[in-house]
N, C-alpha and C positions, 0 to 999 in steps of 0.2 A: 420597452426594450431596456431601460435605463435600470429598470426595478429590478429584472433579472439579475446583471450584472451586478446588482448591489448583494443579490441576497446571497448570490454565492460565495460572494469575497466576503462576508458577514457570517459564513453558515456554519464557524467552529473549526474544530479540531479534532482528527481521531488521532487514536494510537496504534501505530501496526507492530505487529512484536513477528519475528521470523523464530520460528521456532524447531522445524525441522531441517533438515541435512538438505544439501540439493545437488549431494554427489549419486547418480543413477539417472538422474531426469537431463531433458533435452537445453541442448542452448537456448532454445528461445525463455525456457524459465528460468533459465540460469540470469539473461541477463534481464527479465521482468524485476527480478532481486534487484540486481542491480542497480535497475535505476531509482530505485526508491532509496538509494544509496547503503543499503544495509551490506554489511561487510564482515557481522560476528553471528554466530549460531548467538539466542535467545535475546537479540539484540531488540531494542523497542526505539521506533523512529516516529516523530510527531510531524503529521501532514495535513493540507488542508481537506478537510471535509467535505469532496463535491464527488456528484457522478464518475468523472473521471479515476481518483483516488480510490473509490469502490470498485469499480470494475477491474482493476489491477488486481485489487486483492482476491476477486472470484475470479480470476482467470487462473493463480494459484492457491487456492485455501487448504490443502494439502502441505503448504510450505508456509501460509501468513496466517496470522490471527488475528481480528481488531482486539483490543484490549480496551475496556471501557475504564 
């Protein structure tokens, strides 16, 4: 159980860049942006690299991009 929890907090960094507009689309993507704290069109925000972090970003990829 211990090892889990180590390799996540260990498992890096990505970079999410918001590249598209997300005037048209519904509140709930509006505030998926948000909480990733991105606030500027082609804005790039460094997060941690686990499950959770990814599944954000495919719940919009229409509006995120990982940036390698």
């Amino acid at each position: 159980m211990a090892q889990s929890i180590e390799t996540q907090t260990n498992g890096g960094k990505i970079k999410i860049q918001y590249y598209r507009s997300m005037i048209g689309y519904s509140k709930k993507q509006k505030a998926v942006i948000k909480s990733l704290g991105i606030t500027k069109l082609n804005q790039t925000v460094e997060r941690p690299d686990n499950p959770s972090m990814r599944g954000i970003v495919e719940k919009v990829p229409h509006l995120l991009r990982i940036v390698e």
